[in-house]
N, C-alpha and C positions, 0 to 999 in steps of 0.2 A: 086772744092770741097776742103775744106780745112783740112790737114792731121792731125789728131786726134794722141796727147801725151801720154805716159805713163809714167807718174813721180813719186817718190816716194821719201820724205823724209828720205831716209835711201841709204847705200851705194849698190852698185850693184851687184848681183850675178847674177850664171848661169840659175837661175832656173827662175828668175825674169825676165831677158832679153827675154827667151823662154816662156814667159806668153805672154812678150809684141810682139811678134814674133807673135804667134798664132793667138791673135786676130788682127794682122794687124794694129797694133799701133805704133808708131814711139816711140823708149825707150829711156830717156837721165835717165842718173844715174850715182850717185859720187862711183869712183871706189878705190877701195883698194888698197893702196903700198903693195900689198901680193908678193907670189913665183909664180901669174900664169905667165904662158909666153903669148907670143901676137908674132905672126909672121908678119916680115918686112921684103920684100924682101928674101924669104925664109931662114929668119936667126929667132933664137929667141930670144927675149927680155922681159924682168921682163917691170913694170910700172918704177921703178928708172932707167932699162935702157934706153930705149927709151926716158926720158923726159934728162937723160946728155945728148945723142945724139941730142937732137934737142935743149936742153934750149938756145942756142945761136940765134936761129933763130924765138925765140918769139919778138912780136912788142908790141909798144902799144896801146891801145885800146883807140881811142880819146875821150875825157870828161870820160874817166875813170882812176881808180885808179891801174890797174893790167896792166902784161905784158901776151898773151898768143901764142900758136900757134896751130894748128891742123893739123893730121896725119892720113891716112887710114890704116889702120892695119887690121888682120885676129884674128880673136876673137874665141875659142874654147868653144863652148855653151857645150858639151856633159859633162853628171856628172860624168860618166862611167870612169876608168884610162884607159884602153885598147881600147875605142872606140874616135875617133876625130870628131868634125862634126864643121868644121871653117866658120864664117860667117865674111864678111868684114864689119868694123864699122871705126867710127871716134873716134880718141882721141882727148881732149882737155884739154893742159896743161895748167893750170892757176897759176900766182903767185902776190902778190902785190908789186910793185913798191920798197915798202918801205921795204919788207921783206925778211929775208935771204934768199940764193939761197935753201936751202933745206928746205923752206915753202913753198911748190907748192902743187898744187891738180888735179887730172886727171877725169875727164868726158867722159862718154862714152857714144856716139849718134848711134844709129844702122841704122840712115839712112848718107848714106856716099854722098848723092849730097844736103843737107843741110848746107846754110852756113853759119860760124862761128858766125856772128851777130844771125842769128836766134837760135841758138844752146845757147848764150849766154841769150838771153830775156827768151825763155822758161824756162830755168835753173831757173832764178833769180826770177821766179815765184813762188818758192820752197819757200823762204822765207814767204811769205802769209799765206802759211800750216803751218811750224813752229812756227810763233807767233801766229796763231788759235789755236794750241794744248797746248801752252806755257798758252797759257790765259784760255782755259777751264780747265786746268790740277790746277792751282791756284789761279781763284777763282769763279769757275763752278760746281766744285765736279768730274768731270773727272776721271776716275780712282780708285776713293774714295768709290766705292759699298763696301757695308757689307757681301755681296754675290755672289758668285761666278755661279750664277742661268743663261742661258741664259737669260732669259725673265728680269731678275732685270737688267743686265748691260747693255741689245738691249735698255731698259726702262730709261738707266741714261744715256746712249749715246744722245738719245734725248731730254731731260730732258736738260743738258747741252748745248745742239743746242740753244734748245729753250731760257735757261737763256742768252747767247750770245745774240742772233740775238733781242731778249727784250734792251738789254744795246745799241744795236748798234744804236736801232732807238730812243730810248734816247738821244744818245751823237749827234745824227744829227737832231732829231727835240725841246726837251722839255728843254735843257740844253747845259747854256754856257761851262761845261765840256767836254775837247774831250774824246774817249772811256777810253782811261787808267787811267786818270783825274778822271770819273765819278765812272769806276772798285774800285779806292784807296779808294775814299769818302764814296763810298756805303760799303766795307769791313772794313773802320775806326767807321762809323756810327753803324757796326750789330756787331762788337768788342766791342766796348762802351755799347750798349745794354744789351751786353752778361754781362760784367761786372759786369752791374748796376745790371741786372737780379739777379746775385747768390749775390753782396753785400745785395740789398734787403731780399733776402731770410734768409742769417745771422741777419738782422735787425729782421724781422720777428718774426723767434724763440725768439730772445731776448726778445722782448714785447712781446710776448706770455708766455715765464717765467714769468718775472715781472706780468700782469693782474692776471695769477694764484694764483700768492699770495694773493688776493685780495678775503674774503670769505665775505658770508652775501649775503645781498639785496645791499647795498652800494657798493661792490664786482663788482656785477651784473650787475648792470646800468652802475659804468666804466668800466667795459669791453667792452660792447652793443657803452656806449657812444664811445672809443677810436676806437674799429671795422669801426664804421661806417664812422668814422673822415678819417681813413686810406683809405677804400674802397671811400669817396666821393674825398680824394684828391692825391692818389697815383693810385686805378686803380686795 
């Protein structure tokens, strides 16, 4: 059977790890440079400790661009200050190649006999979520409700699914645009629209003053006549 993730676009706390705990989930999540400690070898260590300690012994990761290495450490889930409740996880120091020594990032796997390559693929899955939220947030409507109603935003959560998953099967069946391609042209196109929309309407008013002026039966008829001009070729 194959072990079931709990990942989250956001960094890791304690209450988040004990969700994935619960349900028997295996948890990776990007962890904080905070003050918690992490016990090693019954000593304790901050995130900046533990990653001097080991950054000499990170390798590199072949056809990749970072340096990393991993650590089993004791991890304190409990929220309580007075109460301890340590659970063994994995850390994973990550840094890129090309970046100063004090650009690194720590990962935190709460299953400790998974190893490093897998711990790295699931991770990099994360990215997926992030440009789906990236993309629904502008130009899905995402976020954008007018109310703060359960039932409107459950209503616009899906709503935006659905405007997505509509683009997706576009950009792969009806259209030589790929998805972001086709996102720009369609948001350049209802822009344009918009434009034209409210220039028109200024237009409007205008010949609508002007006609006004216009009294009588002679009046009448170019009014009737221009109306109709506009309506057969503007719409």
């Amino acid at each position: 059977m194959q072990p079931t993730f709990w990942q989250m676009p956001s960094l890791a706390v304690k209450k988040n790890v004990k969700l994935a705990l619960k349900h028997d989930l295996i948890a990776i999540f990007m962890m904080k440079r905070g003050r918690n400690k992490h016990q090693y070898n019954e000593k304790l260590y901050t995130a900046k400790g533990l990653y001097r300690k080991f950054r000499k012994q990170m390798v590199n990761v072949k056809g990749k661009s970072f340096h990393v290495c991993a650590i089993t450490v004791e991890y304190n889930i409990s929220e309580k200050q007075n109460i301890s409740e340590w659970i063994p996880v994995q850390l994973v120091f990550s840094r890129m190649k090309s970046a100063p020594k004090s650009s690194w990032v720590v990962i935190l796997c709460s299953d400790i006999d998974m190893i490093l390559a897998d711990i790295l693929e699931v991770y990099a899955l994360r990215w997926n979520i992030e440009v789906y939220f990236k993309e629904i947030k502008q130009c899905f409507g995402f976020g954008k409700e007018q109310s703060w109603q359960y039932a409107v935003c459950l209503s616009s959560i899906h709503l935006a699914m659905i405007r997505y998953l509509l683009f997706y099967y576009l950009s792969l069946v009806h259209s030589s645009y790929g998805f972001t391609e086709l996102c720009n042209q369609i948001s350049l196109n209802l822009m344009i629209f918009s434009y034209g929309f409210i220039a028109w309407q200024t237009i409007s008013q205008i010949i609508s003053g002007v006609l006004d002026n216009y009294s009588g039966l002679a009046g009448e008829i170019v009014r009737k006549m221009v109306k109709a001009d506009i309506e057969t070729q503007v719409g």
